[in-house]
N, C-alpha and C positions, 0 to 999 in steps of 0.2 A: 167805093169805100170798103165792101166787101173784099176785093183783093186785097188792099190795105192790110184790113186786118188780120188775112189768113197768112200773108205775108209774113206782120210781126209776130205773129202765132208761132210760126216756123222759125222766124228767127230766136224768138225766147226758150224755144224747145234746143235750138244749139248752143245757149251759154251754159254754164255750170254754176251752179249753186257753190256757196261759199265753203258748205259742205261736202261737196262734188271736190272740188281744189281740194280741201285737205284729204279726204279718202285717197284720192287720185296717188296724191305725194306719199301717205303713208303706205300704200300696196305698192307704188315704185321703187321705195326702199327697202322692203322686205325684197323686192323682185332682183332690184341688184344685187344684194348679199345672194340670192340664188345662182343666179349668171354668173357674179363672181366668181361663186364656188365651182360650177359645173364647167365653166371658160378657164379655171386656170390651173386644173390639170395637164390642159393639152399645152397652155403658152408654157408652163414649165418644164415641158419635154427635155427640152434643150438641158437644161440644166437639172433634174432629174435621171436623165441616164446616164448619166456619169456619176453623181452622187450616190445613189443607188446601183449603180455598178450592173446594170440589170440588160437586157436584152429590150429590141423593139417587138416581141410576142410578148414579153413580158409587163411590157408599159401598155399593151394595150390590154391584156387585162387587167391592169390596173385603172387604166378607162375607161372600162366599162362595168368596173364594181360598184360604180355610184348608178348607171343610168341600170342596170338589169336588178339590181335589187330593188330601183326606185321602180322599176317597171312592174314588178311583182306586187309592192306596197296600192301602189296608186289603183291594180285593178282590183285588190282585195276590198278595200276603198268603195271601190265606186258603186256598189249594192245600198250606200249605208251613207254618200255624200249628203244627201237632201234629206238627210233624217235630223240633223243637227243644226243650229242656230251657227253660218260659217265663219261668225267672228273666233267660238270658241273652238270650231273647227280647228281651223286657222292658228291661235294659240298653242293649241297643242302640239300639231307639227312641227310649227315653226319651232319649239323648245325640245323638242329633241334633234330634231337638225343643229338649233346649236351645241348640242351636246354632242353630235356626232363630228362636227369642227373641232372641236374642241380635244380631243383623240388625237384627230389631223395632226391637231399642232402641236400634239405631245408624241408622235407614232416616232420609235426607236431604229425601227429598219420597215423595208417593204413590205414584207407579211403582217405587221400589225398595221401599217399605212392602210395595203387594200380590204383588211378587217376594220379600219375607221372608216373606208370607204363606202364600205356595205352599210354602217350605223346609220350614216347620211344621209346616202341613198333612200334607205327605207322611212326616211320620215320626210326629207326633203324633197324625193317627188312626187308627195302629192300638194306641195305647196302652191306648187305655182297653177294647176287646177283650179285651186280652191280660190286665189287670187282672179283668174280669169271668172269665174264663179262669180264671183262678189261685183264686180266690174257691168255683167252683165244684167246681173238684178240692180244694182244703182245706178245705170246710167240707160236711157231712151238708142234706139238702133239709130238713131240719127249723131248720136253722140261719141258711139264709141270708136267710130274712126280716129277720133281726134284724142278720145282716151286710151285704145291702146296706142298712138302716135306718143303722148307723154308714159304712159308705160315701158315703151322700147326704147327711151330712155335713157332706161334702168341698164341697159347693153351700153349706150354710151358712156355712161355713168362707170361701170365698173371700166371701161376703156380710158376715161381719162383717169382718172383718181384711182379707183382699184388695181389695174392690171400693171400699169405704168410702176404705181408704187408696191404692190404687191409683187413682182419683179425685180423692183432693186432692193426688196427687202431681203428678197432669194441671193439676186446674186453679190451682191454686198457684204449679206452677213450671213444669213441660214433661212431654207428654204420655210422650214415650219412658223417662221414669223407672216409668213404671208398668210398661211388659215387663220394668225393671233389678230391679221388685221381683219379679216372680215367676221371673226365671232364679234368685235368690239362694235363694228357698225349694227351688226346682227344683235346684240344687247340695246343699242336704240331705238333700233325700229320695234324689237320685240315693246318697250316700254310705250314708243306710239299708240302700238294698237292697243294695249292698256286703255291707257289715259285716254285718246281722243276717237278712237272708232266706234260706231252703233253697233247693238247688235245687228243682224243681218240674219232676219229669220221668217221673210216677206214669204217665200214659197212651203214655209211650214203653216201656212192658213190652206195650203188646197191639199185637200184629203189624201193620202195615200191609199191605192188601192190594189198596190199589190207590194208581195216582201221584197227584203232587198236582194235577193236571190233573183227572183224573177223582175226584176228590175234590171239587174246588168244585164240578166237573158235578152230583155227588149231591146234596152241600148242596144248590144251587139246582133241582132238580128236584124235593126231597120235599115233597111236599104242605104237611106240617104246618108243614114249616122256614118255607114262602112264607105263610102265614098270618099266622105270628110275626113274618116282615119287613115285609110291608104294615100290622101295628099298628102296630110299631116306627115307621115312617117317617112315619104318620099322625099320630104323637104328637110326633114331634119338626118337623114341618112346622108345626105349628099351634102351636108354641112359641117358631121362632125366626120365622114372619110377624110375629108381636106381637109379641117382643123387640127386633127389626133397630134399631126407631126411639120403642125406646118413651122412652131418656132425652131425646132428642131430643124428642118429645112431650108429656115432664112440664114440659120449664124450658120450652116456646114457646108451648104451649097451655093446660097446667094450673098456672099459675104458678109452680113449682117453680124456686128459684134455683140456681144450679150446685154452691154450696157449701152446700145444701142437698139434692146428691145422696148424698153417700155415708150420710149420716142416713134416707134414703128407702131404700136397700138395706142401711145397717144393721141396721134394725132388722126387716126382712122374714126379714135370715139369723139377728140372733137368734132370733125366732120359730122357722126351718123348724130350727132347731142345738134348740132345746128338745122340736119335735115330730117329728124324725126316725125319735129311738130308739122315740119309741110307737108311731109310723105301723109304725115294722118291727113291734112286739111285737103290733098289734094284726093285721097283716098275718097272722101264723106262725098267731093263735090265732081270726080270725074268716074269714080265709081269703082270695087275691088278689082275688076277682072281688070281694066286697061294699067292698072299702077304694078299688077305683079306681072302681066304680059312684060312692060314695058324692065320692070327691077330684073327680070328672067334674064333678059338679055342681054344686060348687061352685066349680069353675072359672068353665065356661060362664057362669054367672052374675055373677063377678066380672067378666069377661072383656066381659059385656053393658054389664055398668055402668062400667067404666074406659075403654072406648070410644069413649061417649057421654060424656065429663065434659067440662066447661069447668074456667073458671076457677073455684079452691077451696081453700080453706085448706089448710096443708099438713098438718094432722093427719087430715084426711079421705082427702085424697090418702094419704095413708100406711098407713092401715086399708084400703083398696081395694086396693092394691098387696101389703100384707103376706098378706091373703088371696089373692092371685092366687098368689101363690109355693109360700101353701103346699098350696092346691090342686094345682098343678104335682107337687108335691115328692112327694104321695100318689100321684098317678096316676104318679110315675117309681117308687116304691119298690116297688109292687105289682108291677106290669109288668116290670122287673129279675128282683121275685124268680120271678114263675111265669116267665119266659122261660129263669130256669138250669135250669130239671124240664124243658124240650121236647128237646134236642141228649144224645142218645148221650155216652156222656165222650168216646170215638175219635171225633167229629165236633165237639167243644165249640170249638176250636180256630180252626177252620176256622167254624163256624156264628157265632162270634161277630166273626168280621175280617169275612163276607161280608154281616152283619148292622149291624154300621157301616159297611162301603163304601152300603150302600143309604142308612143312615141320612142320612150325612155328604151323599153326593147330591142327597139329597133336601132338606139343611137349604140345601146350596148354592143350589139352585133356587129354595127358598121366601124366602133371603134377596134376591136377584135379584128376585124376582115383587114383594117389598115394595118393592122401591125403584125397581119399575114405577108400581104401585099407587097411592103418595102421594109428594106432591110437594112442594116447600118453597117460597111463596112469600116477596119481597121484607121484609117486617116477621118474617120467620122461621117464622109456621106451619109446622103440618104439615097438610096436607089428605092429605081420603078415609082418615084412621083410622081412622071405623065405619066402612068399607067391609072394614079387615082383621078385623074384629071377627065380620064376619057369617061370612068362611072361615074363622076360628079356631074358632068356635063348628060349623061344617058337619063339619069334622073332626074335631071330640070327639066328636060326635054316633055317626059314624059305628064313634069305636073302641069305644066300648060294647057294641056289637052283637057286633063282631069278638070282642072280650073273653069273651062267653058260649061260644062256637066253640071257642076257644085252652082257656078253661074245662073244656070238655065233653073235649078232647083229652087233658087232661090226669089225666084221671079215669080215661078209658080206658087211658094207660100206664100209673097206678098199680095198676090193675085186673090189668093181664094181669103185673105184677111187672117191667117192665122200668125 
């Protein structure tokens, strides 16, 4: 009887309260209007350099004015995360992030574009922090496999519905209707967390005991936190080098026609929208390290062979692609979840704005390095894209390793019960 009951103990500790579901739904949708935003500078490659008339150094700083100044934002932040109640956290950001959309989709030429860029940036990345924040304090470490599993989602989400139609809005009629589409979702969600979210103010009951100065010091001093953030930034470097210029890449190099992009990222998001919620379920029950081992790999590989492609039919192109994504999408859901078991709750706060300041830094630079790297000639190519192929794949490589470490860490706090 005894197992019985520890059983169903376990097992009621993995459903979601009815409140759990709606939290869940409303931080997925704020999370999509993020992704959206931050995923479709690079699908609009294609159809931004030419429209803007610009250079591929030039497009990458333009790609990296949202993630270096969110990078800036998120570490100012993170002294001061766990000093506020993060619904209205939360509130705040997210309302000038729409207000930095909002710019987007009125910007005249380039220079005011990557001046909307910067607005963005610095309020939108500390959003998705704060998000992961709130996840970790409302839901049990048994749970949030499966809750960032419906969180990443929100990646799906902007794949089917957003990116799909926020590209034919591009190439149809004008590109800035595609920022008109995501402030509009972004005015819903904003109105969700209104209306139906709690405050979220549970880690403002344990004392503070030091400023928020010496708060980010700690963060960034503890061993284990710096471990955490060099995966983190490893993985997100090697995803926006290959994403900067990959729509760009598919219509000039792999035949891909333009109004044939949002059918190549439609159907990658239905894909990762059907394998999300398994990737979490399998995550909770086989464990992080074998699902991002296993997502690694088939990355890498995808990642070998869409590199090297020419010209090819689009159904091919499309199977190559759908896999890259959902490779991706395993190695993000894994990595999410053991990265909420590493930070203290009094440090979650703070551990995860100085965890996207790194991130976001790091995506700025690597979006910057891509548009060192390959170059556009006259008839439109893209040169030197297995060139990014070979550091995308140096970088997986490397978090595998990391992986086992962060792994091992994490047994040890389970171990000693903290």
């Amino acid at each position: 009887m005894v197992k019985i009951s520890n059983k169903m103990n376990g097992d009621n500790k993995l459903k979601f309260t009815r409140y759990q579901f709606l939290l869940v739904t409303i931080i997925t949708v704020v999370f999509l209007t993020i992704v959206l935003d931050f995923m479709l500078t690079s699908a609009l490659s294609a159809i931004l350099l030419p429209e803007l008339n610009i250079t591929t150094k030039q497009f990458g700083l333009l790609a990296s004015a949202y993630p270096i100044s969110a990078g800036i934002s998120a570490i100012l932040l993170s002294g001061y995360a766990d000093k506020f109640d993060r619904k209205k956290l939360l509130l705040f950001f997210y309302s000038g992030f729409l207000l930095g959309v909002l710019f987007c989709a009125s910007a005249p030429s380039f220079q005011v574009l990557v001046v909307a860029r910067i607005i963005t940036g610095i309020f939108g990345g500390t959003v998705g922090p704060i998000c992961f924040a709130i996840i970790a304090d409302q839901f049990d470490t048994t749970q949030r496999g499966r809750a960032m599993g419906i969180l990443q989602m929100a990646s799906a989400g902007s794949q089917i519905l957003g990116l799909p139609l926020a590209l034919y809005l591009a190439s149809e009629w004008d590109w800035h209707l595609a920022f008109g589409l995501i402030l509009l979702i972004g005015i819903i969600a904003a109105f969700l967390i209104i209306w139906k979210m709690n405050p979220v103010n549970k880690h403002l009951r344990i004392p503070a005991k030091v400023n928020p100065l010496h708060h980010s010091l700690k963060i960034i001093s503890n061993r284990n936190y710096l471990i955490m953030f060099l995966n983190n930034t490893l993985l997100v470097a090697g995803d926006v080098i290959l994403m900067t210029f990959s729509s760009a890449f598919c219509t000039n190099n792999l035949g891909v026609g333009l109004d044939s992009l949002p059918l190549l990222y439609g159907i990658a998001g239905v894909s990762t929208l059907i394998f999300s919620p398994l990737i979490g379920r399998l995550t909770d029950k086989f464990g992080t390290l074998n699902i991002f081992v296993v997502g690694t790999i088939i990355t890498i590989i995808t990642v070998a062979v869409f590199t090297n492609l020419g010209i090819n039919p689009l159904w091919s192109v499309i199977i190559v692609h759908t896999l890259l994504f959902l490779g991706i999408n395993a190695r993000s859901i894994s990595s999410s979840a053991i990265g909420t078991i590493i930070p203290d709750m009094q440090d979650r706060g703070a551990y995860m704005a100085v965890d996207a300041a790194m991130q976001l830094a790091i995506a700025g630079m690597a979006a910057m390095l891509a548009g060192w790297i390959v170059f556009q000639t006259e008839d439109g190519m893209i040169n030197n894209f297995s060139t990014l192929g070979v550091v995308v794949i140096s970088l997986m490589t490397m978090t595998i390793g990391l992986m086992f470490i962060i792994n091992r860490m994490v047994k040890r706090k389970n171990n000693s019960g903290l």
